[in-house]
GUDRENRO-504469 format. One record per residue (C-alpha): residue number from 1; residue in one letter; x, y, z. Coordinates in pm, whole numbers, plus 50000, padded with zeros to 5 digits. Example, Ala and Ser with C-alpha at 12.3 -4.5 7.8 and 13.67 -1.06 7.14 Angstrom:
<sites>
1|a|51230|49550|50780;
2|s|51367|49894|50714;
</sites>
This chain:
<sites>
1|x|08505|76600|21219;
2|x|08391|76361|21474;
3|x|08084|76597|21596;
4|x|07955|76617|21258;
5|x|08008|76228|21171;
6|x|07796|76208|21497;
7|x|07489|76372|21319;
8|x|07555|76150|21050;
9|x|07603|75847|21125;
10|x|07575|75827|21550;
11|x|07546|75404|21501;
12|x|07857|75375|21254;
13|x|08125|75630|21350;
14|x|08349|75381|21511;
15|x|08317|75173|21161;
16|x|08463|75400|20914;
17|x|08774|75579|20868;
18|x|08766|75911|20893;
19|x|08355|75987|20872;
20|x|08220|76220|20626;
21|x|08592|76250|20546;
22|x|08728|76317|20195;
23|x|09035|76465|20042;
24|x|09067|76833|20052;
25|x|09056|76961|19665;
26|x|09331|77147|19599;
27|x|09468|77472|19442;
28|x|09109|77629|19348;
29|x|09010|77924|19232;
30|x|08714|78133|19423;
31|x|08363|78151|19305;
32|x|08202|78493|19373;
33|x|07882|78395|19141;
34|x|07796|78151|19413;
35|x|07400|78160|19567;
36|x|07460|78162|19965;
37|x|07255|77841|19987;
38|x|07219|77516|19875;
39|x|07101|77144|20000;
40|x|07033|76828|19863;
41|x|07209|76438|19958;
42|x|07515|76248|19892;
43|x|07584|75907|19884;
44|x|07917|75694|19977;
45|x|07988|75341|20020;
46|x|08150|75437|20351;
47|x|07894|75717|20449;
48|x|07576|75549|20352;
49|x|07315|75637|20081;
50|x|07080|75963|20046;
51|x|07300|76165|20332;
52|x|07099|76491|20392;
53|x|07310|76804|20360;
54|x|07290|77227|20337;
55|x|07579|77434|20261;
56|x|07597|77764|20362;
57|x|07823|78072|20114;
58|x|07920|78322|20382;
59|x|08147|78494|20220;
60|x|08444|78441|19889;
61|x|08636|78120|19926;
62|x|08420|78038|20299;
63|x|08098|77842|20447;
64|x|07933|77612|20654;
65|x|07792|77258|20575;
66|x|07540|77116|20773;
67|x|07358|76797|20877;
68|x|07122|76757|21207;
69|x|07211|77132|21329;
70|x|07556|77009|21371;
71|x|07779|77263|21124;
72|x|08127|77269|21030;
73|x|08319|77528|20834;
74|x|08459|77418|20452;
75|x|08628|77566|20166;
76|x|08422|77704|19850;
77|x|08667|77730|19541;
78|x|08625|77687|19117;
79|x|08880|77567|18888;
80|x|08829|77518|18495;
81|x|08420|77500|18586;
82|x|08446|77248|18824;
83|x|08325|77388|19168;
84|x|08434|77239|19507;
85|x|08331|77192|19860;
86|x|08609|77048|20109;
87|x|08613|77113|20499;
88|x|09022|76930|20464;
89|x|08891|76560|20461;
90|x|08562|76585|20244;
91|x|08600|76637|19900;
92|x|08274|76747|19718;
93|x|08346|76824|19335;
94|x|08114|76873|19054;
95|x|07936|77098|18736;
96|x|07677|77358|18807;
97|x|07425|77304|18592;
98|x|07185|77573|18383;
99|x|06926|77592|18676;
100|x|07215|77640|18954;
101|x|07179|77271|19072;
102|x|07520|77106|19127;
103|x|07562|76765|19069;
104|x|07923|76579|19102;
105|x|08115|76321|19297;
106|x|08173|76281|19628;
107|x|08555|76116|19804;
108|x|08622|76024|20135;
109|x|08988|75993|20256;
110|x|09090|76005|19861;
111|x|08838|75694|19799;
112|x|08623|75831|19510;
113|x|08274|75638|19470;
114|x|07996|75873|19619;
115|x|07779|76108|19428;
116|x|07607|76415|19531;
117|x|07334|76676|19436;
118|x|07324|77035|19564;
119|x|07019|77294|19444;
120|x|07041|77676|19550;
121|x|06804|77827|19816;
122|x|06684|78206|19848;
123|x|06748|78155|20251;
124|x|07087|78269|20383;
125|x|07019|78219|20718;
126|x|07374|77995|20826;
127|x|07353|77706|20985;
128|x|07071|77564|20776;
129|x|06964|77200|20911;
130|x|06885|76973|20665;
131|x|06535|77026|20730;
132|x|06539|77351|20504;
133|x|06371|77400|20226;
134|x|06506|77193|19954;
135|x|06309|77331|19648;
136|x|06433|77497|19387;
137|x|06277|77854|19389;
138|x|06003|77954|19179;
139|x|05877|77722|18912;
140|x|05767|77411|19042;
141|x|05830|77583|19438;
142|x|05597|77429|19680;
143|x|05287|77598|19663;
144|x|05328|77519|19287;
145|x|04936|77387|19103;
146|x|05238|77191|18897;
147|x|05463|77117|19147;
148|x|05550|76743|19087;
149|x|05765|76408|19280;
150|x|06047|76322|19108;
151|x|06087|75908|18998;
152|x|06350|75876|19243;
153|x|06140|75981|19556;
154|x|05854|75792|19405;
155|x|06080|75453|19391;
156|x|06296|75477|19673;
157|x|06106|75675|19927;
158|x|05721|75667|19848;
159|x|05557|75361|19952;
160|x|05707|75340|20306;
161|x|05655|75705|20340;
162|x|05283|75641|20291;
163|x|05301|75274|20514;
164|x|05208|75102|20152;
165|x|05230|74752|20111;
166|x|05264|74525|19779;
167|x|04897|74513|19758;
168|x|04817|74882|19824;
169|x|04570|75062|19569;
170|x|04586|75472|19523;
171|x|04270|75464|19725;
172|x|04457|75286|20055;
173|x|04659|75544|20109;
174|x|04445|75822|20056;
175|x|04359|75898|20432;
176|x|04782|75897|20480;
177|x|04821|76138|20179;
178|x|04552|76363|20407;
179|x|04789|76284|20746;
180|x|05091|76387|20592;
181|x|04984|76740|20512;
182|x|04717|76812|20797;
183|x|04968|77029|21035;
184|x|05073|77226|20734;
185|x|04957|77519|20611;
186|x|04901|77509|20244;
187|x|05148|77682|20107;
188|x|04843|77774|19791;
189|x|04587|77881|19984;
190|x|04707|77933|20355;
191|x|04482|77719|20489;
192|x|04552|77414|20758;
193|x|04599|77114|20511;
194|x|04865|77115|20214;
195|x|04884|76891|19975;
196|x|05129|76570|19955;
197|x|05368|76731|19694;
198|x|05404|77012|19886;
199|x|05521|76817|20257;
200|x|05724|76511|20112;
201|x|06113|76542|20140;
202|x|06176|76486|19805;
203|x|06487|76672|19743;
204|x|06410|76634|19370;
205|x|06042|76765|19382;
206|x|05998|77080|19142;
207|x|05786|77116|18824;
208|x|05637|76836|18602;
209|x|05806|76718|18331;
210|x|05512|76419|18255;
211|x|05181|76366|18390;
212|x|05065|76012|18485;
213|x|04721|75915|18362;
214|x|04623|75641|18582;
215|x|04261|75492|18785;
216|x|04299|75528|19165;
217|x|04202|75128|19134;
218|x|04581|75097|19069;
219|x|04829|74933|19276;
220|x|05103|75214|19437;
221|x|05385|74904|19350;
222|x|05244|74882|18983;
223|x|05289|75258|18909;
224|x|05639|75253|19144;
225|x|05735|74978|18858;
226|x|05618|75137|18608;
227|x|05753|75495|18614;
228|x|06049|75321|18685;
229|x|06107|75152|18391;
230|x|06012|75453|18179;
231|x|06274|75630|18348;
232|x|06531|75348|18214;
233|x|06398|75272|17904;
234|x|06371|75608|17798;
235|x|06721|75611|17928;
236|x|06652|75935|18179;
237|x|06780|76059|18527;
238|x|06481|75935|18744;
239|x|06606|76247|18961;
240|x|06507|76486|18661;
241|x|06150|76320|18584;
242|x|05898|76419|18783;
243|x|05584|76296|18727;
244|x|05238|76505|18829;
245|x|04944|76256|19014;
246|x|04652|76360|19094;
247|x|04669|76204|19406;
248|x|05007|76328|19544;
249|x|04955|76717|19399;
250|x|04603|76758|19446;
251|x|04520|76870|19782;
252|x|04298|76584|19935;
253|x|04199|76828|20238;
254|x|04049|77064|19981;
255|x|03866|76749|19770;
256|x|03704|76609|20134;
257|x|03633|76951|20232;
258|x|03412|77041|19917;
259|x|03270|76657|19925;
260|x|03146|76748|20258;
261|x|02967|77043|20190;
262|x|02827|76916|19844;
263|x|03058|77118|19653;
264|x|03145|77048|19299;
265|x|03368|77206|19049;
266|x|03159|77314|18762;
267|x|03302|77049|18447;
268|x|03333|77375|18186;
269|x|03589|77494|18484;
270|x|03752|77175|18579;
271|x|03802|77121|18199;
272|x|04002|77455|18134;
273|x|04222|77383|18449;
274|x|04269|77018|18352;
275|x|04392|77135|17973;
276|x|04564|77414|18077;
277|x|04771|77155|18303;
278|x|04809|76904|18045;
279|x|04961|77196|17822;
280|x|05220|77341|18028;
281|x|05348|76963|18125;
282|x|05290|76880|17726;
283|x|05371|76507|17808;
284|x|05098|76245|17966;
285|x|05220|75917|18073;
286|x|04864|75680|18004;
287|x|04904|75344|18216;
288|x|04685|75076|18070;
289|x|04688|74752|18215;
290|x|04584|74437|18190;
291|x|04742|74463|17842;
292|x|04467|74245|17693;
293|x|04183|74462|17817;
294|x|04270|74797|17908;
295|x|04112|74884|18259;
296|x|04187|75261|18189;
297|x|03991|75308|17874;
298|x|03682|75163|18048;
299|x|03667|75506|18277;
300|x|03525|75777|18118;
301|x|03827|76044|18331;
302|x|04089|75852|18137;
303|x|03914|75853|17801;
304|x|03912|76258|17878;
305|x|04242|76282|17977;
306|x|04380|76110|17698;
307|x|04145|76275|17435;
308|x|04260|76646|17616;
309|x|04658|76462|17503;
310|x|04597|76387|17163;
311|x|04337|76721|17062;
312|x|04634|76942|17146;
313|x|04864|76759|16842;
314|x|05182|76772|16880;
315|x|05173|77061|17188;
316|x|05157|76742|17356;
317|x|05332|76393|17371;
318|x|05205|76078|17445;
319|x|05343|75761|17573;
320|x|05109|75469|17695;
321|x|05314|75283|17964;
322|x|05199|74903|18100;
323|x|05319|74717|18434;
324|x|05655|74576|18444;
325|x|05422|74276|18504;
326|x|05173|74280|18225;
327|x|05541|74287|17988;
328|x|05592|73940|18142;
329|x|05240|73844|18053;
330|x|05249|73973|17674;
331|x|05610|73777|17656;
332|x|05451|73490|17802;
333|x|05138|73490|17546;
334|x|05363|73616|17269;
335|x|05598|73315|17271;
336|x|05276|73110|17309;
337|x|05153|73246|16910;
338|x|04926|73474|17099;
339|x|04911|73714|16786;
340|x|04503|73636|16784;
341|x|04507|73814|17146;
342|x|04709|74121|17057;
343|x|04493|74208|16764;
344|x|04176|74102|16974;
345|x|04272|74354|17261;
346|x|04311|74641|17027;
347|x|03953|74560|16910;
348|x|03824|74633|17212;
349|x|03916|74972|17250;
350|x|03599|75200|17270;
351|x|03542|75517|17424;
352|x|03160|75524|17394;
353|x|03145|75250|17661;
354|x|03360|75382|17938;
355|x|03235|75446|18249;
356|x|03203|75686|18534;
357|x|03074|75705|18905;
358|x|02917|75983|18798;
359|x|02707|75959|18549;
360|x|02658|76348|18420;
361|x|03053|76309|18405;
362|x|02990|76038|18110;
363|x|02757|76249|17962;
364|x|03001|76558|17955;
365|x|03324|76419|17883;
366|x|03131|76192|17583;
367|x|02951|76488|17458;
368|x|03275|76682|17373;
369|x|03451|76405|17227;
370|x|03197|76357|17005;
371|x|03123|76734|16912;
372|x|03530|76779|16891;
373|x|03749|76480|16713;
374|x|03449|76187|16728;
375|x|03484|75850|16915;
376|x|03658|75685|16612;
377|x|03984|75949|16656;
378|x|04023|75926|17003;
379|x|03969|75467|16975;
380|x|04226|75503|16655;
381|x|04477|75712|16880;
382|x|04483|75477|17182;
383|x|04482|75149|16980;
384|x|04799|75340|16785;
385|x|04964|75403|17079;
386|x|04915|75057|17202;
387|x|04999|74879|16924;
388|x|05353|75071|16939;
389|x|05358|74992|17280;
390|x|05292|74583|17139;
391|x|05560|74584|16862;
392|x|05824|74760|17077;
393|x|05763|74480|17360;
394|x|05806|74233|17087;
395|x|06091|74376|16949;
396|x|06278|74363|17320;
397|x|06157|74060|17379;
398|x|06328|73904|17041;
399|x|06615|74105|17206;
400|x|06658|73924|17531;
401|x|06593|73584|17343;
402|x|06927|73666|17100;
403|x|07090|73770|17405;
404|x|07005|73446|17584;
405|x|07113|73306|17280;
406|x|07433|73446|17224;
407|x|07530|73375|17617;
408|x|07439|73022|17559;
409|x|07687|73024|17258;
410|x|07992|73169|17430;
411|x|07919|72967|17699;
412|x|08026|72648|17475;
413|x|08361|72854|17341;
414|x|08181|72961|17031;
415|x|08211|73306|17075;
416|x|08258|73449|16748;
417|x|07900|73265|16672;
418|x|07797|73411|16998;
419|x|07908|73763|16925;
420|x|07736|73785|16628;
421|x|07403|73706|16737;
422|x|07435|73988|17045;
423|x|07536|74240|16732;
424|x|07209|74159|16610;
425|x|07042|74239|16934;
426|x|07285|74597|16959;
427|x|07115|74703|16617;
428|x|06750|74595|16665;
429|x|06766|74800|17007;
430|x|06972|75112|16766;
431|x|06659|75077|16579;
432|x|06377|75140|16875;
433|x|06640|75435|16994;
434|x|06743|75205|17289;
435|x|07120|75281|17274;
436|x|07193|75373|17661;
437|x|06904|75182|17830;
438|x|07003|74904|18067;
439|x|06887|74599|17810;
440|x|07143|74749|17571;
441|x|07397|74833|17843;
442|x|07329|74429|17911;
443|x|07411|74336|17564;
444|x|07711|74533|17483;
445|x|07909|74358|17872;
446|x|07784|74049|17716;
447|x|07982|74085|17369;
448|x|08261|74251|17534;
449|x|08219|73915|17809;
450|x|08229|73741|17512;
451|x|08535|73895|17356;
452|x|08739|73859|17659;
453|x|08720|73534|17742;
454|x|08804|73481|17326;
455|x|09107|73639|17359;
456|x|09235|73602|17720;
457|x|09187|73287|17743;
458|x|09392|73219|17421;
459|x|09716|73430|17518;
460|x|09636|73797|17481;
461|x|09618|73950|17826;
462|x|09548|74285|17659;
463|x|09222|74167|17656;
464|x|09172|74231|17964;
465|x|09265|74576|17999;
466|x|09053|74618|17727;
467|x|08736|74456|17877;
468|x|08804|74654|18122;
469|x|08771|74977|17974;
470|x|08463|74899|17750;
471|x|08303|74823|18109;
472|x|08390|75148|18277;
473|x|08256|75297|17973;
474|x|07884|75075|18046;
475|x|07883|75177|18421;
476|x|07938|75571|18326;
477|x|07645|75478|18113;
478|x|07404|75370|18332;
479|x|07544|75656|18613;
480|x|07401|75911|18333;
481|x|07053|75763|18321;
482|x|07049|75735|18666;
483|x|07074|75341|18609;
484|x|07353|75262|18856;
485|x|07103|75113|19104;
486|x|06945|74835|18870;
487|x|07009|74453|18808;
488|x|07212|74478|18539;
489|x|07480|74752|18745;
490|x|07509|74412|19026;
491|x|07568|74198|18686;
492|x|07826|74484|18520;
493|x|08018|74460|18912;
494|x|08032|74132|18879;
495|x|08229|74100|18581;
496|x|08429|74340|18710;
497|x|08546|74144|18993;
498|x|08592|73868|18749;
499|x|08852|74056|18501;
500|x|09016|74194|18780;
501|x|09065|73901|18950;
502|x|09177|73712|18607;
503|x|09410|73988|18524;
504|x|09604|73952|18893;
505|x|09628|73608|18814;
506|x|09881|73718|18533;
507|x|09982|74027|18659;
508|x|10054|73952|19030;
509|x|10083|74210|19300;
510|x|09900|74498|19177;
511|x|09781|74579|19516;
512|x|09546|74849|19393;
513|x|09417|74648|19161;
514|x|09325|74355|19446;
515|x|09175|74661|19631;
516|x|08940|74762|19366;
517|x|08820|74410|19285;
518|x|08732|74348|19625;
519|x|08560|74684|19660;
520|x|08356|74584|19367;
521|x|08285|74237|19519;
522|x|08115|74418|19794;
523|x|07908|74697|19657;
524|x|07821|74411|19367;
525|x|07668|74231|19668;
526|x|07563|74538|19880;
527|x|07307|74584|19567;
528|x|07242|74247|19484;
529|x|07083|74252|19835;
530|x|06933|74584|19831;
531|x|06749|74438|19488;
532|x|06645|74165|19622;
533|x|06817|73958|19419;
534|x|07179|73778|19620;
535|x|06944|73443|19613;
536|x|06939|73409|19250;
537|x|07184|73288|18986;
538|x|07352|73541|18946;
539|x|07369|73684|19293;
540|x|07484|73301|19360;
541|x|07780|73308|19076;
542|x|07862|73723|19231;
543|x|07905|73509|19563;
544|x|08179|73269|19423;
545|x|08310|73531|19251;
546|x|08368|73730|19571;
547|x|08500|73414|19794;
548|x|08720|73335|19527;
549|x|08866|73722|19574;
550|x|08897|73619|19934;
551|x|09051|73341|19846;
552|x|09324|73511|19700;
553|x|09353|73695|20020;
554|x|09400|73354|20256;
555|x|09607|73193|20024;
556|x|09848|73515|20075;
557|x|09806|73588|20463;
558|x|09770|73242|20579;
559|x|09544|73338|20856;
560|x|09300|73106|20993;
561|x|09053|73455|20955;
562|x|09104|73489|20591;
563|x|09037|73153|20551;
564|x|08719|73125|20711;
565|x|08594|73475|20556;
566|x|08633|73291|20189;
567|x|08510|72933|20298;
568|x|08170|73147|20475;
569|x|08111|73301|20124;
570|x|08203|72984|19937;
571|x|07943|72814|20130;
572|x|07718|73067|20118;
573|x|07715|73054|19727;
574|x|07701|72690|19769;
575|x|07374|72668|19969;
576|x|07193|72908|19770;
577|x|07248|72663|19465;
578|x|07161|72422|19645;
579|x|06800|72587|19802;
580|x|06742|72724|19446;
581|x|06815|72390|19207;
582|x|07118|72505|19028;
583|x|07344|72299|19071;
584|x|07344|72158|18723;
585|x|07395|72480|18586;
586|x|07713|72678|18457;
587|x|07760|72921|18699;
588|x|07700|72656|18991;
589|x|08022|72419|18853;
590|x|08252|72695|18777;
591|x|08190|72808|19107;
592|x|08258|72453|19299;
593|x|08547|72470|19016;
594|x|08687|72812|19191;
595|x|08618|72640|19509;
596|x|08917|72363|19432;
597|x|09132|72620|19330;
598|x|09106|72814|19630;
599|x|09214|72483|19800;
600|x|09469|72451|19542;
601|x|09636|72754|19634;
602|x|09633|72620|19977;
603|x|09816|72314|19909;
604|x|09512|72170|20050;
605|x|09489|71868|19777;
606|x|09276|71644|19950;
607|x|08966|71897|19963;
608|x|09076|72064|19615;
609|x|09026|71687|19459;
610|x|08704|71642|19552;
611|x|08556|71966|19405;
612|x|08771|71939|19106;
613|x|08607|71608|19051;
614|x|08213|71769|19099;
615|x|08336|72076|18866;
616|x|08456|71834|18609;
617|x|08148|71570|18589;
618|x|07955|71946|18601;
619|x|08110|72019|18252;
620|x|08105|71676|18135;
621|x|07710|71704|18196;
622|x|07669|72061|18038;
623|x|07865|71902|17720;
624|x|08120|72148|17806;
625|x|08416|71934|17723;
626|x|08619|72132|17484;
627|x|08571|72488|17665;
628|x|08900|72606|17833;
629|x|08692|72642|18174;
630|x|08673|72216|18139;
631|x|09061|72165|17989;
632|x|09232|72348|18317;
633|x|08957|72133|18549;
634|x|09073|71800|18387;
635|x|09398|71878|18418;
636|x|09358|72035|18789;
637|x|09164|71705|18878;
638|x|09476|71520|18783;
639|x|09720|71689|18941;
640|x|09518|71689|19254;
641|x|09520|71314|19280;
642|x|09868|71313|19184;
643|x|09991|71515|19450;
644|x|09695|71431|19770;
645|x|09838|71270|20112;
646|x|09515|71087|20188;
647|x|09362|71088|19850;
648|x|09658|71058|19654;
649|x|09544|70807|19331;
650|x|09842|70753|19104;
651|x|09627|70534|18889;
652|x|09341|70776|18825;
653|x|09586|71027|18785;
654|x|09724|70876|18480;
655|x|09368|70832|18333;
656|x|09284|71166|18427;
657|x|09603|71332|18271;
658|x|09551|71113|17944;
659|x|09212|71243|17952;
660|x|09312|71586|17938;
661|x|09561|71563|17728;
662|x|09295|71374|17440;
663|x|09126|71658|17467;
664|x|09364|71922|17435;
665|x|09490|71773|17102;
666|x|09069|71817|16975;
667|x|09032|72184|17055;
668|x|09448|72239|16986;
669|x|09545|72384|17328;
670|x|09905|72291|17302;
671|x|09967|72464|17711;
672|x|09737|72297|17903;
673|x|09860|71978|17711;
674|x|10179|72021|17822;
675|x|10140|72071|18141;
676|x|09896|71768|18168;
677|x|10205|71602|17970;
678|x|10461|71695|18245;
679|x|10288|71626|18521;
680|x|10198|71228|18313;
681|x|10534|71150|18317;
682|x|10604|71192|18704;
683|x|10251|70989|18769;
684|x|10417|70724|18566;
685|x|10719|70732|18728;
686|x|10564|70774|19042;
687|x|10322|70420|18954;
688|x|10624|70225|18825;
689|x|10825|70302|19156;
690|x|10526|70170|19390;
691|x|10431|69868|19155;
692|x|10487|69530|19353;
</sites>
């Protein structure tokens, strides 16, 4: 175990327990259909993500797994069509799948979590490293004219892999693409040189399922975002998309080499091969940006490519894609009344006056669109496309506004107000097919946010179990559309934590419960950070959320470590609300809120009181005052100067308590008002007995 941890993870095998270690499977039954090879990754939150693996079948029931030539001999068993990999401490189960790839979870030491991907290999050479050849056989092999990069490699691994930067057009990284592939032979023609496709480790490479239309003007980060959020709005596995660029499954040696010696492919030729290929992938991706003015239907390739699309009818699907970025813009100009500028960008659309470099490509590529469908199909087409594209966008955007909107009403305790409104947003998104993308995955934790903190917070702690349940449900969601990565999986952890947390509150000692929510305090922030995104709002609000987990932890060892674990991320949350300007905002005063009541639990009074007091003035100033978040407050900011050594204020107290208790009696919470009630009559007492 340790030898093969060591080709793992050499840095971090004194950090885990057990590495690479998961809980043998069981009573299994064997498999004798099994191919003799396989590799692919697997990910853990104790292992690490993307863990390169091969498994070896040498004979029934017996193997090999391997990782940097480092092997070690497992288990291979079936049981009601699960199938199974275990060496006694690693526990690999999952479904084999039409095509023989095997996709399942992953445990280590009985802690589930990690996910894995195995695809069969003709080798049977054992031993494999996990430098073999990770292509599925065949269609879409290297060597493949259509051999394509799936979504996944072309988010998470392309850009360093070529040394791109933010600012980094197709063209930059051109002589790379070349580098890559120059020691190679080409795997097509057996020549020195292979093409990109055919040399990147993209365990997910294999034959196109879309082709990207695109100018090599475009930014590498612009089509990253943009194939990206295809993948999720369309609600598909970004490791099951792969997407065919010219520039990645072309091979550049071959295009330099003719360019050299004058060479060009004859344009009847090139146009057979190019609708041939658009054929067999029978889906092309067109990426038009700015959305105002189109720079792809100003060159003369894309108006061909697009026009080869939509002359093959319904052979051939269509979906015009814009920039993450240029959604922002049309929001922006949208809410602005920018109607005028919608209708005055599909105007523009005109085939006749694209351009080329060279100019007996115009010529061409114009000639046939006029001798086959005519200008006026092709411009009607494209401005069709786009103006779905438009009303779609709008249609989301209206989305995320009655989502906004419905937060902003639960926020105030008006959550069957608030609930309605994110209904709305559930069927508007039912109507553009949008029922497991991440926006709607967003809505539907909002109204069952909303729901919870109806019911929980007046008496039924079924709701939590519930809420619970209905969030499971959202994260199995996004794992299915390969979604578990994104913002809104760091927002779904983090009101995990929080029902978790809320439901120990009542519960007590459910020590696997405690375990969980802090596991899903950390991998909420693990991703937070990978995204980017742990100095925003919400990565700020994850933060309290997390200390006040840890808080819950110090309050029950009384260590001086525990305690300074939750103060660090208290403080943490705390300064990035501060460096950001949010202090005024919801998130920020139930935080500082949480903060108090980690001192509470402390018996720490006299530095509870003084963040009770901020948290209270906080939901005086958000007009918060008869939300139960602002009732416990008043009534903890009472008690607190009640009960102080140094800050003790018997007076304020009083006026605190009656505070409370006024505003109890308007929103008719009859607990909290008699507690604040209790507590009034031993200030009083306590006043009258110091009086002079």
């Amino acid at each position: 175990q340790a030898v093969f941890a060591q080709a793992i993870l050499p840095q971090a095998i004194w950090l885990i327990a057990g590495p690479f270690g998961l809980q043998a499977i069981g009573p299994l039954v064997c498999m004798p259909s099994f191919p003799k090879c396989y590799s692919g990754t697997l990910s853990h939150p104790d292992i690490g993500d993307d863990i390169e693996v091969s498994v070896v079948r040498k004979s029934d029931g017996v193997g090999t797994w391997s990782a940097g030539g480092e092997t070690k001999d497992i288990k291979i068993k079936e049981e009601d069509g699960m199938i199974g990999f275990t060496d006694g401490d690693t526990e690999l189960v999952g479904k084999e799948g039409s095509s023989g790839v095997i996709k399942g979870e992953v445990s280590q030491n009985g802690a589930a979590g990690g996910t894995f991907i195995l695809m069969p290999e003709e080798s049977s050479s054992a031993g494999s490293s996990v430098n073999a050849v990770r292509a599925l056989r065949g269609k879409g092999a290297p060597g493949d004219e259509l051999r394509a990069l799936s979504v996944w490699f072309v988010i998470n691994k392309l850009m360093d892999d070529l040394g791109a930067k933010d600012d980094s057009k197709v063209y930059n990284v051109e002589p790379r693409l070349r580098e890559k592939g120059a020691d190679t032979d080409c795997p097509r023609d057996g020549k020195k040189g292979a093409a990109y496709v055919d040399v990147a480790e993209d365990p997910y490479a294999g034959f196109a399922t879309h082709m990207l239309s695109y100018t090599w003007g475009y930014y590498l980060k612009d089509i990253k975002d943009t194939l990206q959020r295809f993948c999720l709005d369309s609600s598909l596995d970004m490791k099951d998309v792969r997407v065919w660029m010219c520039f990645a499954c072309v091979n550049q040696h071959r295009v330099k080499e003719a360019q050299a010696k004058g060479e060009t492919v004859p344009f009847e030729a090139f146009k057979k091969i190019f609708g041939e290929r658009v054929q067999k992938i029978g889906h092309i991706l067109p990426m038009m940006s700015p959305w105002n003015a189109p720079f792809y239907i100003t060159r003369v390739w894309c108006c061909f490519e697009i026009f080869t699309a939509i002359n093959l009818g319904d052979d051939c699907k269509v979906t015009v894609l814009l920039p993450p970025g240029q959604s922002t813009e049309f929001s922006e100009a949208f809410d602005k009344g920018a109607e005028k500028m919608v209708f005055q960008a599909l105007k523009t659309i005109d085939v006749e006056t694209a351009q080329a470099s060279m100019p007996e490509d115009k010529e061409q590529i114009l000639k046939i669109i006029k001798e086959g469908p005519g200008y006026k199909k092709v411009n009607t087409e494209v401005v069709k496309h786009l103006r779905e594209w438009f009303m779609t966008q709008a249609c989301r955007n209206e989305v995320d506004r009655m989502c906004k909107l419905g937060r902003v009403y639960t926020t105030f305790g008006q959550y069957e107000a608030g609930i309605m409104m994110l209904q709305k947003s559930v069927e508007v998104l039912e109507k553009l097919g949008e029922k497991t993308s991440p926006l709607a995955v967003k809505v539907l934790t909002n109204i069952t946010e909303a729901e919870f903190m109806h019911k929980f917070y007046d008496g039924d702690e079924s709701a939590a179990g519930v809420a619970l349940e209905a969030y499971m449900q959202a994260e199995e969601i996004l794992k299915s559309t390969s979604s578990d990565m994104t913002f809104v999986a760091a927002e779904l952890n983090t009101k995990i934590c929080f029902v978790m947390r809320e439901k120990l509150t009542r519960s007590g000692g459910d020590e696997d419960l405690k375990a969980e929510a802090l596991k899903r305090a950390k991998q909420g922030r693990k991703l937070l950070e990978k995204l980017g995104q742990l100095k925003s709002c919400d990565g700020m609000w994850h933060l309290f959320n997390h200390a006040l987990m840890l808080g819950d932890i110090a309050a029950s060892e009384r260590s001086d470590a525990s305690f300074k674990d939750a103060v660090a991320v208290f403080e943490e949350a705390i300064a990035i609300g501060k460096e950001l300007g949010l202090t005024g905002e919801e998130y920020y005063v139930k935080g500082i809120h949480g903060y108090g009541i980690f001192y509470q639990q402390l018996s720490r009074l006299d530095e509870a009181v003084d963040h009770f007091a901020e948290a209270k003035s906080g939901y005086e100033a958000l007009g918060m005052t008869d939300t139960i978040f602002f009732l416990m407050c008043s009534f903890q900011t009472g008690y607190a100067y009640a009960n102080a050594k140094k800050k003790q204020d018997g007076k304020f107290a009083k006026t605190l308590l009656k505070e409370c208790i006024n505003a109890c009696e308007a929103v008719g919470n009859d607990q909290i008002m008699g507690f604040a009630k209790q507590i009034l009559g031993l200030v009083e007492e306590l006043v009258e007995e110091v009086a002079p």
